[in-house]
Each structure stands twice: as structure tokens, then as C-alpha cells.
C-alpha positions in Angstrom: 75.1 90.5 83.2 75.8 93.2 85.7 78.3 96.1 84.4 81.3 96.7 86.3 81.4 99.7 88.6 84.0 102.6 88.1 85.9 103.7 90.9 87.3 107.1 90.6 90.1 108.8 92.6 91.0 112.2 92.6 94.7 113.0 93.3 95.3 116.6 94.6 98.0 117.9 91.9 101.3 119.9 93.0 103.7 117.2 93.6 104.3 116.1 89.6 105.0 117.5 86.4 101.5 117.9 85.5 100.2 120.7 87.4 99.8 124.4 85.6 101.1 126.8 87.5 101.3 129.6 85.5 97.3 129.9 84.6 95.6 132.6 86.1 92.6 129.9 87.4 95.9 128.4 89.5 95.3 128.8 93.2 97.4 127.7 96.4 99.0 124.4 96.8 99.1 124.9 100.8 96.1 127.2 101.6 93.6 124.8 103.7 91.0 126.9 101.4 92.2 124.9 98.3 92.1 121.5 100.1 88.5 122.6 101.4 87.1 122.7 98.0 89.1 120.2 96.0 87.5 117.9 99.1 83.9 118.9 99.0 83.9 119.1 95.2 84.9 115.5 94.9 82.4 114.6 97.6 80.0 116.4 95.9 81.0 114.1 92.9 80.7 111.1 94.8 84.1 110.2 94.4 85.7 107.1 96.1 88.8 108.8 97.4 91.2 111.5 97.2 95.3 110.6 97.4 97.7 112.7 98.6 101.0 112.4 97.5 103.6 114.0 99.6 107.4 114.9 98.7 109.8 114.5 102.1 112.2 117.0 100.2 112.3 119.7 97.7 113.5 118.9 94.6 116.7 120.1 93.3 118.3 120.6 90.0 121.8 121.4 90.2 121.8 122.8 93.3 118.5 124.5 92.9 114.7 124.2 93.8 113.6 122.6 91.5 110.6 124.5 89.6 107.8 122.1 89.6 107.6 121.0 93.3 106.1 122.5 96.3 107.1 124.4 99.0 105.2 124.3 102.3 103.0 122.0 101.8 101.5 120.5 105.0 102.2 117.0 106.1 99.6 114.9 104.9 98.2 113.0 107.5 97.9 116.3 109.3 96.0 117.4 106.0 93.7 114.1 105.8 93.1 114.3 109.7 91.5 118.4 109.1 89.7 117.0 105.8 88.1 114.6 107.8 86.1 117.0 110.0 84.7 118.4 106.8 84.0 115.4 104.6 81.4 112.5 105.5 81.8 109.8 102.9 84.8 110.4 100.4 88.1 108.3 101.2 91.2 109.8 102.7 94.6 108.1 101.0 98.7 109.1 101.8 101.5 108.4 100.4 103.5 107.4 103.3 107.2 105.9 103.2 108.1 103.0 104.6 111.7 103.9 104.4 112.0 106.6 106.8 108.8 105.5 109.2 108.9 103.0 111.6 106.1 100.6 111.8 104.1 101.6 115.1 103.6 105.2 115.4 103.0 105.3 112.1 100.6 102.0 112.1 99.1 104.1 115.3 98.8 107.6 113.2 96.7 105.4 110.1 94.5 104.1 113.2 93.7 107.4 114.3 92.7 108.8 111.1 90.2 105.7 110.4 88.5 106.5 113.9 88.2 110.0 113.6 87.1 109.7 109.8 85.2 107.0 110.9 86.7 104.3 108.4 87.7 106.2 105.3 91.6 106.1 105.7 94.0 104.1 103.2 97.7 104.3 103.1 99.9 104.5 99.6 102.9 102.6 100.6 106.1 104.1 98.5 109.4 102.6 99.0 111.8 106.3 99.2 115.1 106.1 97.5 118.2 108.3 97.6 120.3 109.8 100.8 119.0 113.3 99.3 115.7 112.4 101.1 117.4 109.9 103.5 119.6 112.8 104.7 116.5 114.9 106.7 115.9 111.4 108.6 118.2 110.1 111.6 119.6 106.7 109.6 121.0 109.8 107.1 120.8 107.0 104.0 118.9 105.3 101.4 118.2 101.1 101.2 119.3 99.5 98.4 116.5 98.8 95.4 116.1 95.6 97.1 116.1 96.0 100.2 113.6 98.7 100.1 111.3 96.2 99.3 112.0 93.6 101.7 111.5 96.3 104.4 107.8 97.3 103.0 107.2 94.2 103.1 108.2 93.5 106.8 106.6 97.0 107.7 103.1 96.4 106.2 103.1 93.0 107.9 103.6 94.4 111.0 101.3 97.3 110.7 98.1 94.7 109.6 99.3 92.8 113.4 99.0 96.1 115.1 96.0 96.7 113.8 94.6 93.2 114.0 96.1 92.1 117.5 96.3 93.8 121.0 99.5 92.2 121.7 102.1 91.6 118.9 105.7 91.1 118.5 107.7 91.1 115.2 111.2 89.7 114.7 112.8 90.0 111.0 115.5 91.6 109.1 114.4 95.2 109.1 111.6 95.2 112.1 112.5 94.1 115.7 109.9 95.1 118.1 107.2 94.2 120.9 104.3 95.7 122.9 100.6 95.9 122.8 99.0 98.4 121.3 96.5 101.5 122.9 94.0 101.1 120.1 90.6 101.0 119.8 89.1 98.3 116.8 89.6 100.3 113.8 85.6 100.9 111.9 87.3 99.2 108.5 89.8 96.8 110.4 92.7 98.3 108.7 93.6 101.2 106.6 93.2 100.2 102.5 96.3 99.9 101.5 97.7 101.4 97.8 100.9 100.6 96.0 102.7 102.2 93.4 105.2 99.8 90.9 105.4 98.8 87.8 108.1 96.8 88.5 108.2 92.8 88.7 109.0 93.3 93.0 106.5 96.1 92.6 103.7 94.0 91.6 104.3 91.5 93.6 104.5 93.4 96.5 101.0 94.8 95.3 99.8 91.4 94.6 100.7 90.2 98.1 99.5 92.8 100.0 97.8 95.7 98.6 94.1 96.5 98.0 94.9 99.3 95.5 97.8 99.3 93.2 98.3 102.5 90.7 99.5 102.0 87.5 100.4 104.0 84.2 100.0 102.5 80.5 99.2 104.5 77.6 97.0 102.0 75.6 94.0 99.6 76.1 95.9 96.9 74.9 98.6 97.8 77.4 96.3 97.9 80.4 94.8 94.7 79.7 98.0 93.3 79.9 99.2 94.4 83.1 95.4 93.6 84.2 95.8 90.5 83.4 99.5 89.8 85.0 98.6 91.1 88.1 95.3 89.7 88.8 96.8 86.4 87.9 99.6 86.6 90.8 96.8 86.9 93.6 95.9 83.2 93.4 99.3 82.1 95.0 98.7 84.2 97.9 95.4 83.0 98.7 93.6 86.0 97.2 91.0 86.8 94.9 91.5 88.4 91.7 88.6 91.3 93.0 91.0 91.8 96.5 93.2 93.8 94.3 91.8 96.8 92.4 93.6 98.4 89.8 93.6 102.4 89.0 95.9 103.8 86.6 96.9 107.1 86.9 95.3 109.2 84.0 94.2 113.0 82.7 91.3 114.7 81.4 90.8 117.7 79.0 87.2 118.4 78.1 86.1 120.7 75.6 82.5 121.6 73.5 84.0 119.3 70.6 87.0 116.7 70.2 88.6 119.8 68.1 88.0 122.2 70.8 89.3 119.5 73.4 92.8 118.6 71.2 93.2 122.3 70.9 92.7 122.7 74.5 95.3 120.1 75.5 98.1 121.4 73.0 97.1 124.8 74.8 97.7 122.8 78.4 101.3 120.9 77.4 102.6 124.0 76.4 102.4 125.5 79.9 103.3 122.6 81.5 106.0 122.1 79.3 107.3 125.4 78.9 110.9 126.6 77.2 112.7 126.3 80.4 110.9 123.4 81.7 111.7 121.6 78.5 115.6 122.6 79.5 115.1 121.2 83.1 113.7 117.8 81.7 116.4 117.4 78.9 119.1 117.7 81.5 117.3 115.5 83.9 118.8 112.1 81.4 121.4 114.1 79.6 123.0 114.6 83.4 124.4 118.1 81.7 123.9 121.9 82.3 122.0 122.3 78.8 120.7 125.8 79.8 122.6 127.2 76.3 120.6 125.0 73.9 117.3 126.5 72.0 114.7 124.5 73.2 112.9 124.9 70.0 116.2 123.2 68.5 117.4 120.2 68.4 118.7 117.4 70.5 122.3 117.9 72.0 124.8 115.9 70.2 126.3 114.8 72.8 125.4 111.8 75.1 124.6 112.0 78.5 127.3 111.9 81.2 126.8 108.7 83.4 130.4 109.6 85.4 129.4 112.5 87.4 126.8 112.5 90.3 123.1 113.7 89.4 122.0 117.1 88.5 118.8 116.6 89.4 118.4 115.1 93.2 115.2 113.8 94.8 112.0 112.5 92.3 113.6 114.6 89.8 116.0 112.4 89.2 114.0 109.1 87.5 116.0 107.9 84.4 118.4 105.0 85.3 120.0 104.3 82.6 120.4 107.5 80.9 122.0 106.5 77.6 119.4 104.2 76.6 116.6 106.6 77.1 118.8 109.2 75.0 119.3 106.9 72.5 115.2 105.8 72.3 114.3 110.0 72.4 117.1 110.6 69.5 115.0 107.9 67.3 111.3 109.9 68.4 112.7 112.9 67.4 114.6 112.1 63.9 111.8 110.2 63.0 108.7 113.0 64.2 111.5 115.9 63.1 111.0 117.2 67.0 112.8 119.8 69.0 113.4 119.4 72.2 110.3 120.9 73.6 108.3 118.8 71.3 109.9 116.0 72.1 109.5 116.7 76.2 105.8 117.2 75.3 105.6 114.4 73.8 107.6 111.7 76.4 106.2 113.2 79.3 102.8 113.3 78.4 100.5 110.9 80.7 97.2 109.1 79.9 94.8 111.5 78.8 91.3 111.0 78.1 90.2 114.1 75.8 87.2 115.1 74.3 83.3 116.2 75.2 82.3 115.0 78.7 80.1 112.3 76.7 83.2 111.1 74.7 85.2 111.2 78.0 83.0 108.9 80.1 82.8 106.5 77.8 86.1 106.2 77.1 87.0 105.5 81.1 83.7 102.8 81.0 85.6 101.5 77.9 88.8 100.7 79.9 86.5 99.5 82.9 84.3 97.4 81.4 87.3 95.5 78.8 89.7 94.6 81.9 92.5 96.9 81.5 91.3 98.8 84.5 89.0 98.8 87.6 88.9 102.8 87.3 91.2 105.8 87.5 93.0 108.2 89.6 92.4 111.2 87.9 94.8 114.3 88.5 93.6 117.7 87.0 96.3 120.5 85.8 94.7 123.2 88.3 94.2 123.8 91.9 91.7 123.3 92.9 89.2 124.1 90.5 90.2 121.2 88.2 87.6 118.8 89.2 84.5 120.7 88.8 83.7 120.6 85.3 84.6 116.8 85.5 82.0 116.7 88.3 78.9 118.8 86.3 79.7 116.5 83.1 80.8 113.6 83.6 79.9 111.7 86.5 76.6 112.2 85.3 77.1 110.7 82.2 78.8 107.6 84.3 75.7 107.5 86.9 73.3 107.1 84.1 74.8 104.4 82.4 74.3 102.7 86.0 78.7 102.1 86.0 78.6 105.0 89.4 77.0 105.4 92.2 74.5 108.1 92.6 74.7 108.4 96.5 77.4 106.4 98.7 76.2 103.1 99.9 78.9 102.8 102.7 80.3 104.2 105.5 83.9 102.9 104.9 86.6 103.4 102.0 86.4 99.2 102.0 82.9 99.6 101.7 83.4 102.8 98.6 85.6 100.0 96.8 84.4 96.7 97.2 86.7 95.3 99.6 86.4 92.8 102.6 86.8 94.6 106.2 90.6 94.5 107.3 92.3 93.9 104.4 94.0 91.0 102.8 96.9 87.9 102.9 100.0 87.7 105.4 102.2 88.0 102.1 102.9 83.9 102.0 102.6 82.1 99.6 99.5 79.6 99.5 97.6 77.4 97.4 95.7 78.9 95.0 91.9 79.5 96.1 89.3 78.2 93.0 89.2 81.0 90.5 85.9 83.0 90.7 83.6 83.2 87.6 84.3 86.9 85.6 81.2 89.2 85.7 81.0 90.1 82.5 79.7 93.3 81.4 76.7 94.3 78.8 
């Protein structure tokens, strides 16, 4: 039977916790030199996309720039608009909020970035909390959890009727408008659209209206689960479980041997994780100014302070219930014997796939071919180098097993993926469509 096909994303790095910025092989976030040839090396790699994530604020940490953000940066459509006069074939994906947009001008912006790029644009739909961010933007607050939801919903239903209609009006809770629009047809019909949720309301959302969703799991097992939960909400909807593709977010580190790769990522944790760093992180759940404890020492003591408003303010600030995840890191690190840099290391640490370039690409085929993923975003720790060892030895290794295309076979970022022109479902409910027969793999 035929093999599955790996799809492959490449995320530019800066915007996360990953990125190495101390190396001296570390080049510019915001020079349009690194985008150039983080663009044309993935190309050159025949890569389906690249994703953009974007940060609307600066990260703080007690009143402070946070250290592992970026300043400057671009906006990203402008970024993905100049990348397309330079690229031919490779997809063009941003994270764009639907929090702080409003549905036409930016439905209209996503259409003009799939004409001039000829129909590689896609859109990751995030759902911004937090009056930190909220406070830049006119409406000066945040949605609740909930609602936040409800109004990416309404948006991306609104968005698909731009695209799809000339004349359209849309009356719901958080979307009250009417016109027609200026645009031409759109080369893909509508913009592929990602989600990122790991949620129940975030994979529904995905499941009702997504082509891409992103996902992190640390295990095969793991992924085959979620795989499996996901795919098995599309059928209500009227969808196919091959409408919704599923790319986890992931890591490589490639060395001659498996020892020289392990020794390599130690090498890589510790910079990204360094005695400060591991501080910043610590204080992040403990909600504390920590900066007197030895990060080579143990954990505080103390619990966390859940009375006092965050230290950490914009997508620093991720832990929700902060004694609960103090008291699951005091039980790692009593039973490992960690300090707190060790433990950071290790509860921090994303999917990596390590080893030789061989070892490497069959591990992601692994994960493809069992169901617990239809391929991977994969972000590297430097800019904007970090892709072209992956490109010399390891695509090739995917290409020859016949799981990756050799050339591009498409004009359109639907086409790269597998997807049917203009995208998928109104979001209601239907009744389920007969199940398709699994291509199973050799």
C-alpha cells in the first residue's frame, strides 16, 4: 500500500524559549537577510511551508523585557508579502489574532498575500489573552477563555464568506457587519487555515474549521492518541479525517553518532537554559522575585504566591494553576535529585528528534507512518542557519524512502498538503459522512 507522505514545516525561531541566542553561528531576528535565507533554504529543501509566529507585545518579567523575546521584529504579513517576491513554491503561514483584528481588512490582507504569492498563504488562527496585549489595541482588554473562542469562531466564518462570496453580511455575537468585497478569486479559494490548542474547545475549534492544527506530545503513544481524538471529531462536521492535518511542533539535533548528537543537545539546553534563564522560568509559576536562589540549588521552599498579580506579563506568563505545577516539579526533582536548572532543562524541553540524519528521518517517518502525526513543524535553535544541515541530510534520506517530494507538484499550499481548494465546513454540526478506508503504509 502506498506510504504516507511527510509534510514538513519550518517555523522561523525567536518568538519562544527555544532559540540560542548566545552562539556565535546566531544571526539577526529582524534583518530581511536572515528571513532571505531561512526562506530559500527551506525552498531549497522542498519544504511545505514556513510559519511565522508573531508576538503583539514584548514580554515582561517584573516590569522588565523579558530576555527571550524579540524586539523589532517586522509585522508578519509585511514579512510573508517581501518573502513572496523571492520564493516560488514554499507556503507562507501567520499567526494572526483574532482578538484584536477585525474580520475584513484582515480577511482582505490574507487575500492579498494568496494573489501576489500566487496561492501559497495560510493563516494560524491564535485566540490572544491578557489586557497586557489587549492594552496596545483600541477595546484596551482581553475576552474571557470562552469567549475568545466563540469570537474565532464567528471571525473565521466570516472570513471563509469574504473570500467565498462577493456580497456577504454577518450578524452574531461578536461580528456585525455588511458589504461586498473588492476581491479578486483567490488562486487556492481561501487561505489554509492552522490552529494551535490542545484544549477540548481547542480541538474542536480545529476540528470544525482548520486544515492545519499544531500540536505538542512527547511520546508516540501520546500522539497517536490525540491523532486519533481529533480525527475522530471531523465526521460530525461533515469532514473527512484527511481535511485536517496534524503537525506537532518538534526539534532536531543531529550529530556523526547518537553520542555525539546527546552530547550536542546537553551542549544546546544549557544555553537555552542558562543560570539566569533557569531564575526567570522558576519565578514564572512560583509568581516570586527568586533572583537570590543558586540556580544550581534547590527548589524554593516556599509555594508560589497565587494573591498577587503576575510577574511575568504577556506569553511569559503560561502556568494557570501555579501550585499544582509546583507541586508536580517538587516530585521530578526529589525523585531525579535536580536543581533548579536541571529541573527547567528538563520541563521545558520540547519534542526532539536526536541522532545521525539517518536515525533522524526515520524516526519522523516512524511517527508519520504509525498515526500519531501527519508530519512536523520543525523549529531550529539558530537563525537562520538552523535548517541547512537538516536540508543536506535529511530530506534526502526522506526523498528516498519515497515519504517526500523531490520537486513540488503544485502551485498552491492546498496543493503542497493535500487539501481540497477553499477550505473546509461552516463549523455546524452535520451527519457524519461514511468513513474513508485508512491507507495503510508498507
Amino acid at each position: 500500500m502506498s506510504k504516507k507522505q511527510v509534510i514538513l514545516g519550518a517555523q522561523f525561531p525567536g518568538v519562544n524559549n527555544f532559540t540560542v541566542w548566545s552562539d556565535p553561528a546566531a544571526g539577526s531576528q529582524i534583518a530581511f537577510s536572515s528571513f532571505r535565507h531561512f526562506a530559500e533554504t527551506v525552498e531549497r529543501g522542498r519544504f511545505d511551508f514556513i510559519f511565522l509566529a508573531e508576538g503583539l507585545r514584548v514580554r515582561e518579567q517584573k516590569g522588565r523585557f523579558h530576555d527571550l523575546d524579540v524586539a523589532g521584529r517586522p509585522n508578519t504579513l509585511a514579512i510573508l508579502t517581501a518573502l513572496a517576491a523571492i520564493t516560488r513554491h514554499v507556503g507562507l503561514i501567520g499567526t494572526l489574532t483574532t482578538t484584536f483584528n477585525e474580520p475584513y481588512p484582515l480577511a482582505r490582507q490574507l487575500a492579498t498575500l494568496d494573489i501576489l504569492s500566487g496561492g501559497r498563504s495560510g493563516w494560524n488562527m491564535v485566540t490572544s489573552p491578557g489586557a497586557f496585549t489587549g492594552a496596545n489595541f483600541r477595546r484596551g482588554d482581553h475576552l474571557p477563555f470562552t469567549e475568545r473562542y466563540e469570537r474565532a469562531r464567528e471571525f473565521v466564518e466570516a472570513a471563509r464568506r469574504i473570500w467565498a462570496e462577493g456580497d456577504f453580511a454577518v450578524r452574531s455575537k461578536h461580528v456585525d457587519m455588511a458589504g461586498r468585497t473588492a476581491l479578486s478569486p483567490l488562486p487556492q479559494g481561501a487561505p489554509v487555515i492552522a490552529q494551535a490548542g490542545d484544549s477540548d474547545t481547542g480541538r474542536e475549534l480545529a476540528a470544525s474549521h482548520a486544515d492545519l492544527i499544531y500540536s505538542r506530545h512527547g511520546t508516540l503513544e501520546d500522539g497517536q492518541a490525540f491523532y486519533r481524538d481529533v480525527k475522530g471529531r471531523l465526521a460530525q462536521y461533515g469532514r473527512h479525517p484527511d481535511d485536517l492535518k496534524i503537525l506537532p511542533g518538534a526539534a532536531f539535533v543531529l550529530g556523526d553518532s547518537e553520542e555525539d548528537a546527546q552530547e550536542r543537545l546537553a551542549a544546546i539546553r544549557l544555553q537555552q537554559v542558562s543560570p539566569k534563564n533557569a531564575i526567570v522560568f522558576l519565578e514564572q509559576v512560583w509568581n516570586r522575585d527568586l533572583s537570590a536562589y543558586d540556580p544550581d540549588g534547590p527548589l524554593p521552599e516556599i509555594d508560589p504566591d497565587v494573591s498577587s498579580q503576575a510577574v511575568s506579563q504577556g506569553r511569559a506568563a503560561r502556568y494557570d494553576n501555579r501550585l499544582d505545577t509546583a507541586r508536580a516539579w517538587r516530585e521530578i526533582a526529589e525523585r531525579d535529585r535536580l536543581s533548579i536548572r536541571q529541573l527547567i532543562i528538563r520541563v521545558t524541553a520540547r519534542q526532539h528528534f536526536v541522532g545521525t540524519p539517518e536515525t533522524v528521518a526515520r524516526e519522523i517517518n516512524r511517527y508519520v507512518q504509525s498515526d500519531a502525526a501527519d508530519g512536523f513543524v520543525f523549529a531550529p535553535h539558530l537563525t537562520p542557519t538552523g535548517f541547512d544541515e537538516f536540508v543536506a541530510k535529511v530530506v534526502p534520506y526522506l526523498q528516498e524512502w519515497g515519504v517526500f517530494r523531490r520537486d513540488y507538484e503544485h502551485p498552491t499550499l492546498r496543493g503542497h498538503l493535500g487539501l481540497r481548494a477553499g477550505g473546509q465546513g461552516s463549523g455546524e454540526r452535520r451527519e457524519p459522512l461514511p468513513e474513508r478506508q485508512p491507507v495503510l503504509s508498507e
